[in-house]
C-alpha positions in Angstrom: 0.0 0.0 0.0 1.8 3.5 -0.9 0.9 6.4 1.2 1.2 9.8 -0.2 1.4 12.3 2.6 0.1 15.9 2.1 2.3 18.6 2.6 1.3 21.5 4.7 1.0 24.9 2.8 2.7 27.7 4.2 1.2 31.5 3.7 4.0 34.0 3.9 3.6 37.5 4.4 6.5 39.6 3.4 7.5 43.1 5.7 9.7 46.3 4.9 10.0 48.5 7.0 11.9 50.5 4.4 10.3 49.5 1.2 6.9 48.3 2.4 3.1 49.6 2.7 0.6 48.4 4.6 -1.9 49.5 1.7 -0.1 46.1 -0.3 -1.2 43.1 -0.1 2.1 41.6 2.3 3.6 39.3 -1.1 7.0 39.7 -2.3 7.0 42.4 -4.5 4.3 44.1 -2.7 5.2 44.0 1.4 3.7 45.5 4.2 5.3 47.7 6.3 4.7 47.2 10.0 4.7 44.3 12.2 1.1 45.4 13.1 -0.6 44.7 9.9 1.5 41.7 9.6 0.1 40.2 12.7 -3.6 41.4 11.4 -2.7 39.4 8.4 -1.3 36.4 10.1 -4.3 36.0 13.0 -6.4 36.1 9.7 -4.7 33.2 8.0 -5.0 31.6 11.4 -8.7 31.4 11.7 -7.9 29.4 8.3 -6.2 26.8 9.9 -2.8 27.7 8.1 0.4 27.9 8.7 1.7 31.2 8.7 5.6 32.5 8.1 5.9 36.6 8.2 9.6 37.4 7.1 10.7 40.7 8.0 13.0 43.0 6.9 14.8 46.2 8.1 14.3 48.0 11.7 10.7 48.3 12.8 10.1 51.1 15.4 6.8 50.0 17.8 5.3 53.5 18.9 3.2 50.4 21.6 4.4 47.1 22.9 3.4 44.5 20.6 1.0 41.7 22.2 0.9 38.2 20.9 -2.1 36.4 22.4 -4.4 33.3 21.6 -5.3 34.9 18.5 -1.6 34.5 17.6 -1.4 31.1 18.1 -1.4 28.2 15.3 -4.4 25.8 15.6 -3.0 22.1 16.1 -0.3 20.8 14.0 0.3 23.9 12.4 2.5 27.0 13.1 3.0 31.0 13.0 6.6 32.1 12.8 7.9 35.6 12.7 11.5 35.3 11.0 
């Protein structure tokens, strides 16, 4: 009997805080630019059940501390990492 396992799609969302702006849509060529929308985007994809990677790039000034809470958190078996 072969088995093919299903690998788990990863959503990325992509932060500048040089180049970015939180009117784009967080891809690649388009990146936000705050860690804030980023972790809008990412508790969004979590009530999706997927698994969520945010890279970020540059030096972000928070004008608040930044709170992570249940609404951060993956559901089971999946993940939300902030690289």
């Amino acid at each position: 009997m072969l088995r093919v396992l299903k690998k788990n799609k990863v959503e990325s969302i992509y932060v500048s805080a040089q180049n970015g702006n939180d009117e784009n849509n967080g891809t690649i060529n388009a990146p936000l630019q705050t860690i804030e929308k980023a972790q809008s985007y990412a508790r969004e994809m979590v009530k999706r059940d997927a698994n969520v990677e945010v890279f970020l790039e540059g030096e972000f000034e928070l004008d608040k501390t930044l709170i992570f809470n249940e609404e951060d958190s993956a559901q089971s078996g999946k993940s939300v990492v902030y690289n």
